[in-house]
N, C-alpha and C positions, 0 to 999 in steps of 0.2 A: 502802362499797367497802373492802376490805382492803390492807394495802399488797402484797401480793404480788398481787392483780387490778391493783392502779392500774402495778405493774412492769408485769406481763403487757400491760398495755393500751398503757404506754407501749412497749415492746417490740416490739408489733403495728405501731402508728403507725410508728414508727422504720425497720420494714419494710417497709411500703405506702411512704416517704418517697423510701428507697434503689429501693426498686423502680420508684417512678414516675422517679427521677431517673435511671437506668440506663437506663429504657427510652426517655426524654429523648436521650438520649446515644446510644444506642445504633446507629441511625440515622435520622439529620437528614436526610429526603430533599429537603426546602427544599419548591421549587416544582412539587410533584408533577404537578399538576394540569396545568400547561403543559409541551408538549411540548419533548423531547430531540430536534433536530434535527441528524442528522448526514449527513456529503456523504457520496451518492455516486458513486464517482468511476468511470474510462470502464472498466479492468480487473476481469475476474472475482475475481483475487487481493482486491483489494479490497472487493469484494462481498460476500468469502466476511468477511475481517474485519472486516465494518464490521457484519455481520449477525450474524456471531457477538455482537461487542458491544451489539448493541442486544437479540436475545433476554433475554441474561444482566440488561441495564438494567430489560427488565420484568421479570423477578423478581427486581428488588431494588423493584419498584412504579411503575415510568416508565413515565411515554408517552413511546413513540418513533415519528417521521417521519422518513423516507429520502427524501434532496433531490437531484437528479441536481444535478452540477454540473462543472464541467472547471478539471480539474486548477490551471490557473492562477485563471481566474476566483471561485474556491474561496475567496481569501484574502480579499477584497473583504468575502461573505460573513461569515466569520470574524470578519474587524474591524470590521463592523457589526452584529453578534450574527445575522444571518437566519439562519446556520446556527451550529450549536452546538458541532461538535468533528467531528473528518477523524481517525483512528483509524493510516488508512498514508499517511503522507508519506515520500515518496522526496526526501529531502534535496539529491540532485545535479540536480534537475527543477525548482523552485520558481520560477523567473524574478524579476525585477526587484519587484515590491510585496510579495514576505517577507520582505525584511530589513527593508523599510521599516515594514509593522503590527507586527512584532516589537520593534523598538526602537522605535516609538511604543506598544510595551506593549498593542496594541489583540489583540494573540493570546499567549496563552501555548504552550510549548513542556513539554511532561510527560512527558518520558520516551522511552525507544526502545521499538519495538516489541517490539524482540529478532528480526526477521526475518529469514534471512542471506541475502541476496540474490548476483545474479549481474550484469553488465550490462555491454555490450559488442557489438563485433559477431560475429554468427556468419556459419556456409554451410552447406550439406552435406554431408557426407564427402567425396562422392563429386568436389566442387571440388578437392581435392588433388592430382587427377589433370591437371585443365584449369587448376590454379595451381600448376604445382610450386612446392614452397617454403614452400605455406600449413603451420601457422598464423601465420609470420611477415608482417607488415605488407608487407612489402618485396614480396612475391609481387604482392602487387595493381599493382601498378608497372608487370609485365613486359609487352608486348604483345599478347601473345596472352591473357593475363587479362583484359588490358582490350576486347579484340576481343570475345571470349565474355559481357563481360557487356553489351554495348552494345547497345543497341537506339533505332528511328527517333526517338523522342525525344530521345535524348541523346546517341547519336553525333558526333563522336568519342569522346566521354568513355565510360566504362561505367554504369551504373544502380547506385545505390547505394540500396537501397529503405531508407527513413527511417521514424519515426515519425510517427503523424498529425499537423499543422500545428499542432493546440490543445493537445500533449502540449507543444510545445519538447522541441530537441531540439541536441546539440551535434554530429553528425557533420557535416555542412556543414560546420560551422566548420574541425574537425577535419582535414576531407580538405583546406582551401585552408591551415591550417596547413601541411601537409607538401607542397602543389603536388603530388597527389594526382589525376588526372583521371578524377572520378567528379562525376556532375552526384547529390544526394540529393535523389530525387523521396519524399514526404511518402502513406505509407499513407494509408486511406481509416477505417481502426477496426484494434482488436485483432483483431478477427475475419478481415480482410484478411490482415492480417500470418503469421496463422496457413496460412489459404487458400493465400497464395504458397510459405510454405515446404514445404506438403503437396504442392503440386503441382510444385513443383521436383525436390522426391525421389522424386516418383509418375514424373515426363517428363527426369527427369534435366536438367534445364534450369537453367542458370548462374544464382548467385544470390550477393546478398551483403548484409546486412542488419543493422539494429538491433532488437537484443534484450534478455531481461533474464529472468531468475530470482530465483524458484520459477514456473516456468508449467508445465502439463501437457504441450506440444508437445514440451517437450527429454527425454520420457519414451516421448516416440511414435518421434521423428525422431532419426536421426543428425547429430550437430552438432557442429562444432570451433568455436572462440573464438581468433579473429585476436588473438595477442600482439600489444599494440597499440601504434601510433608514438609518437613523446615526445611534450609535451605542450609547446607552445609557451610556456603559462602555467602554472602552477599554481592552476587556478582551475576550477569546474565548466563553464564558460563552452569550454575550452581542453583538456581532462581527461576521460575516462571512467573511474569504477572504481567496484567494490563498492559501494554506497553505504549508506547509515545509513536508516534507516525510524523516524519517530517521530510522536507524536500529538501533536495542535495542537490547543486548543482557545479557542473567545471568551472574553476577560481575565475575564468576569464568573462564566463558568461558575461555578468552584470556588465565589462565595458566593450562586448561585444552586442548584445541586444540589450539596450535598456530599459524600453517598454516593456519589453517580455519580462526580465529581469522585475521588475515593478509587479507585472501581471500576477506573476508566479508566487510572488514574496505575502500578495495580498489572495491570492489563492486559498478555498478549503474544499473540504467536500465530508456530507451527512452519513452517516453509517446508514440512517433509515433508508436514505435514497437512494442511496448505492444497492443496499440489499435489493432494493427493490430491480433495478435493474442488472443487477446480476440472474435475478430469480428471470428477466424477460430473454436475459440472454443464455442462460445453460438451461434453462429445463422450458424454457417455450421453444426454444432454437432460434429468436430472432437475430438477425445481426446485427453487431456492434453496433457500427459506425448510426446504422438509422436509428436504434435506442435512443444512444447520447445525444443524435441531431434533434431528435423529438424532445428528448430531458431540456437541454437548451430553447429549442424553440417553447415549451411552457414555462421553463423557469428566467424570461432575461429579468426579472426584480432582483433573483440569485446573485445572477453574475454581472450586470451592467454594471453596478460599483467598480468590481477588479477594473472592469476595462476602460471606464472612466477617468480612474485612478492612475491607470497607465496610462493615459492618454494625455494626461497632464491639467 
């Protein structure tokens, strides 16, 4: 062998060497084989981004299983690994055991989603008339407010249609903050919530409600957002506003998948776009899965960074 083959050769090696080590490196998808289990939760919004995320997971090579789960009961999950990472937490919703797997470090917290969300209560326009006053809180006070929204249930008081029971929810609290006389009777699903407010504006029929954006309805329906009373606390407990959306995932994820674990961290998703495809999946009836496939297949400029990025 000549010393310029034995360079060449060692040359060659040096390159196989870097190569294998790059491709080492490049992405560690850990525990391929076992599935990415992620919640989910009772909103289409969340359907749309939790499905988005897990397409994108299998083409970085993952199994992915989707776990119905609610809302609160979700964290329990989390902190005992069953399920694997919840993509949209609504930060002012969480109830009493997230702070507690948090600071026992049994969930991690990775980031915002970037969502901008809305949350409050709303009515129909068309209440401005039968609440002089709205959007101001103080309107729902007046007598003839509370006459109009009252029904055999709750009379004297007026109806304050709430979110469903397994969501938690703080208007209750809220209206007895302020000695407010509205009994909050507890939806039955999002789909409910949707139903009454269509049919309110369909029959003109008194309404007053907890709500929350990006959802398709406020793109159907005319809707004002009650400027809302003080907040006795400064607390979510006492408070409604805006709130934060971020991804939570089981403490182990990250050294059990670390591309995904990457994926995820650099993950977001558009309130406009989401709306949008919420509106293709409840009120056109298309299905999920082929929405988000088509979302992705137009949008890879979106997402080919995340996956990039995971990729190493």
């Amino acid at each position: 062998m000549t010393i310029g083959n034995a360079l060449q050769g060692a040359g060659l090696g040096l390159a196989l060497m870097l190569a294998a080590t790059t491709a080492g490196q490049s992405a560690d998808l850990g525990a391929k084989d076992e599935p990415i289990k992620l919640a989910m939760l009772e909103w289409t919004g969340a359907h749309v981004s939790t499905h988005i995320a897990g397409q994108i997971l299998e083409k970085l090579g993952y199994k992915v299983e989707y776990v119905t789960a609610g809302n609160f009961p979700q964290f329990s999950g989390l902190a005992d690994g069953s399920l694997s990472a919840s993509v949209e937490i609504w930060l002012n919703n969480v109830g009493d055991i997230y702070p507690k797997v948090l600071a026992a470090k049994q969930i991690e917290d990775i980031g915002k989603l970037d969502l901008k969300t809305q949350e409050g209560w709303i009515y129909p326009k068309f209440m401005e008339k039968v609440c002089p006053g709205l959007p101001d809180w103080t309107a729902l006070n007046k007598p003839e407010c509370v006459q109009a929204l009252a029904t055999p249930e709750t009379a004297p008081n007026g109806r304050f249609l709430d979110y469903p029971s397994d969501w938690g929810s703080r208007a209750a609290t809220i209206l007895a903050d302020n000695s407010m006389p509205y009994t909050a009777v507890p939806s039955g699903s999002e789909g409910a919530l949707v139903a009454e407010l269509e049919a309110a504006e369909a029959a003109k029929t008194p309404l007053i409600m907890m709500f929350w954006g990006p959802h398709y309805a406020l793109a159907e329906n005319d809707v004002g957002w009650v400027t809302m009373p003080p907040c006795k606390q400064q607390t979510n407990d006492h408070c409604i506003t805006p709130p934060d959306v971020d991804k939570i995932v089981w403490s182990g994820f990250g050294a059990k998948w670390p591309a995904a674990y990457t994926f995820l961290k650099a993950f977001k998703m558009d309130a406009t776009e989401q709306q949008k495809l919420m509106l293709a999946v409840d009120k056109q009836g298309k299905d999920l899965d082929a929405v988000v496939k088509e979302w992705i297949d137009k949008n890879e400029a979106v997402w080919k960074p995340w996956l990039d990025g995971a990729k190493g």
